[in-house]
C-alpha positions in Angstrom: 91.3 -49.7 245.0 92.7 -51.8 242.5 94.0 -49.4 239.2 92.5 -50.0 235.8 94.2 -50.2 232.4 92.2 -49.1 229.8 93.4 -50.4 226.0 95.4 -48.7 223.7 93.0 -48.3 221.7 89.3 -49.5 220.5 88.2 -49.1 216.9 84.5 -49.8 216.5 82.2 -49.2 213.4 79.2 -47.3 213.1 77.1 -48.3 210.5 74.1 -46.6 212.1 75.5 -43.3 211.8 77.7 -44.0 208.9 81.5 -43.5 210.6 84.2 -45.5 212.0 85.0 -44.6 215.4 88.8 -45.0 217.2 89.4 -44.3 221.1 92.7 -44.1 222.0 93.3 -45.2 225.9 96.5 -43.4 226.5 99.7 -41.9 225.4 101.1 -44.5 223.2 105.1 -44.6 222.5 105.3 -43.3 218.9 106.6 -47.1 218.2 103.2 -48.3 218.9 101.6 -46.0 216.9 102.0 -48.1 212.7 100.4 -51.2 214.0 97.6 -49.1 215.3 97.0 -47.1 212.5 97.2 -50.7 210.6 94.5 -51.7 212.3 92.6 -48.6 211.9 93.2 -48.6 208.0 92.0 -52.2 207.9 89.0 -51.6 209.8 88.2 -48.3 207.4 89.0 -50.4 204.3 86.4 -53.2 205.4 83.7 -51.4 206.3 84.1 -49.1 203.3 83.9 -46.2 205.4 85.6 -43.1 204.4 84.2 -40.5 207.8 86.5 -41.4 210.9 86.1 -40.0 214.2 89.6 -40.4 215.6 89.1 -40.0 219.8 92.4 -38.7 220.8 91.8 -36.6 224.3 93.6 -39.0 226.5 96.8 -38.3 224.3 98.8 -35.8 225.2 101.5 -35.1 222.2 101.9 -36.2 218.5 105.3 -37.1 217.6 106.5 -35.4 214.5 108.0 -37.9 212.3 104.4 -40.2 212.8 103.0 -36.8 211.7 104.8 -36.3 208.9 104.4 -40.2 207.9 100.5 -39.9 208.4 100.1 -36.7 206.4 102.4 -38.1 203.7 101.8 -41.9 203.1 99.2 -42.9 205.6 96.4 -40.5 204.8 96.8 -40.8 201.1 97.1 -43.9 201.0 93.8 -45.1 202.7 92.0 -42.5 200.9 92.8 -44.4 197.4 92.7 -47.3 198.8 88.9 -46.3 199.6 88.5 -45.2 196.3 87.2 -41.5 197.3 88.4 -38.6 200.0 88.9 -39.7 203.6 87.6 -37.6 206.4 89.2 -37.8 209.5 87.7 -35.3 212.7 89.7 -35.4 215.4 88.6 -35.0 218.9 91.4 -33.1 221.3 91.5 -32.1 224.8 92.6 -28.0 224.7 95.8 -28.6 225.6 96.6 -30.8 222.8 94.5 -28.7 220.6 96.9 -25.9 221.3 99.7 -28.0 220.8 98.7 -29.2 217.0 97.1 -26.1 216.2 100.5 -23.9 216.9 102.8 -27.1 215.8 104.5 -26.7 212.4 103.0 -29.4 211.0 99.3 -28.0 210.9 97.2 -27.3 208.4 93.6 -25.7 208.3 91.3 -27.2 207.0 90.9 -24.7 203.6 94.4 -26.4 202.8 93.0 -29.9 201.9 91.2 -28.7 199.0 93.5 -30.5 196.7 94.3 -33.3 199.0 92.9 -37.0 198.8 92.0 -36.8 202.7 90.8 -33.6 205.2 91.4 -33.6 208.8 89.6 -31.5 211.2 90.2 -30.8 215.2 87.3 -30.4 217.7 86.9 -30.4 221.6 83.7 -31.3 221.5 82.0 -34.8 220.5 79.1 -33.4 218.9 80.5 -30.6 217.0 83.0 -33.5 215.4 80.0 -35.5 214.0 78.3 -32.6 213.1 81.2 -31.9 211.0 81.2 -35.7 209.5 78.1 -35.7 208.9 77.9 -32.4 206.8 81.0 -34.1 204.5 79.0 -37.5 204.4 76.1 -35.1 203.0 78.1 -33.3 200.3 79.9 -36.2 199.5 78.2 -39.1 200.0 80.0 -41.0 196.9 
């Protein structure tokens, strides 16, 4: 049987529900990873759309320094850029859920408060735009 390779990654607007939606295929190298979030960024900043649903189960790490870049440039940055907060839930398989959530670099979500974006982890699909859609409700600016 013939192997398939699935795409880095797939970004795909939802208008419908009001969200951008990424898929990542696989485990990227970490050098992969700022012309992806380019491309992420441009798609957010065309369609306007401020509630991301970032698909991340098939990866299994985050490099720190991409971290570090994301939560101090990247995430900021968009957010003005979209002219109001950026929401960003992330959807993990457990055992990259356990690796974020005891990594140095995390932060729960009662720590964005005075931040320009929020991010949010989730194992399950539904319970991530559950979550979006609550923000999109309270604020829907």
């Amino acid at each position: 049987m013939p192997s398939i390779t699935l795409p880095l990654f797939q970004v795909t607007p939802r208008p419908d529900l009001g969200i951008l939606v990424g898929r990542w295929g696989y485990q990227p190298d970490p050098s992969e990873l700022p012309a992806v979030y380019a491309q992420l960024a441009e798609a957010g900043l065309r369609d306007g759309s401020r509630f991301w649903l970032q698909d991340i189960r098939r990866r299994t790490l985050n490099d720190p320094y991409t971290t570090q870049w994301l939560l101090a440039e990247y995430f900021p940055n968009v957010a003005a850029q979209l002219g109001g907060r950026l929401y960003v839930a992330y959807l993990v398989s457990p055992d990259l859920h356990h690796h974020i959530v005891t990594g140095p670099a995390f932060e729960p979500i009662a720590s964005y408060q005075d931040k320009p974006f929020v991010l949010a982890f989730f194992g399950k699909e539904g319970e991530a735009m559950d979550w979006l859609n609550e923000q999109r409700t309270a604020d829907p600016a």
